[in-house]
N, C-alpha and C positions, 0 to 999 in steps of 0.2 A: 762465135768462138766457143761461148758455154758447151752448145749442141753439141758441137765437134769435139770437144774432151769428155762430154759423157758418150760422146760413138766411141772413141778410144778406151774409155774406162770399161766400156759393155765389152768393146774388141777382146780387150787385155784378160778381163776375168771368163770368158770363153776360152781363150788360149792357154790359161793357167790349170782349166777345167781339165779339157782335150788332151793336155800334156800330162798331168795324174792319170788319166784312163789309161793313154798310151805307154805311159811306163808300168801300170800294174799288168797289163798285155802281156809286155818283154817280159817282166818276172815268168808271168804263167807261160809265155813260152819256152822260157830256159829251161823251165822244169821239163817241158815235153819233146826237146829238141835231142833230148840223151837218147827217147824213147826210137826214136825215128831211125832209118837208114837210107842211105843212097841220095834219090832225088829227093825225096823227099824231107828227108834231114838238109837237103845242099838248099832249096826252096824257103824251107823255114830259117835258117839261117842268114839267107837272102833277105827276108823281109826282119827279121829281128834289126840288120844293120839299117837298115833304111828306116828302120824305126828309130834306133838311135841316135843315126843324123838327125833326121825330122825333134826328135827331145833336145837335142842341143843346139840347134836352129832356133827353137821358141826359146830356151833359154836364155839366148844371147841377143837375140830380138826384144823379150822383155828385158834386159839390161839395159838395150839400147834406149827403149820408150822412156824409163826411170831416166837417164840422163839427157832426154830431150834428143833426140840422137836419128830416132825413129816414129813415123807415124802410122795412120792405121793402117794405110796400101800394106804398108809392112808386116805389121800385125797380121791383119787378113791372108796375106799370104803364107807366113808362116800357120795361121789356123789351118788352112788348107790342107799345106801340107803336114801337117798333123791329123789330121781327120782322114788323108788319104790311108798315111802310114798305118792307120790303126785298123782302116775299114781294109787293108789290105793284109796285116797282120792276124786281123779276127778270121779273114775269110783262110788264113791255114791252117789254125787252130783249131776250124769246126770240122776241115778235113782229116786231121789226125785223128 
């Protein structure tokens, strides 16, 4: 049981990590989404929301773990998808 709450505690402060990255992302894309047109702009705009979702998914996830609610399957899978959103988010931004 110890084990299993320090996997969860490692889970949770990855997820906490992952989710600051992913929102300083969306910042720096908003600034460049003005710059864009067309597909382009419709693309990154595409991936800013899915970043989004993905930040308020771990936010509510970690809510959930703090009231006992949620464990690490959980966790882990919101990291994922956090790590997706962002590795998919960066890979627009190096294209603009």
């Amino acid at each position: 049981k110890e084990t299993a709450e320090k996997d969860v505690a490692a889970i949770e402060e990855q997820l906490k990590k992952a989710r600051a990255e992913l929102e300083k992302a969306v910042s720096n894309a908003k600034s460049e989404v003005d710059k864009l047109k067309g597909q382009a702009k419709d693309d990154l705009s595409s991936a800013m929301s899915k970043a989004d979702a993905a930040t308020d998914k771990a936010h509510e996830i970690l809510k959930a773990v703090k009231a006992g609610e949620a464990d690490d399957r959980d966790l882990q899978e919101a990291l994922n998808s956090v790590n997706q959103a962002f590795e998919h988010l960066k890979s627009y931004l190096k294209k603009s």
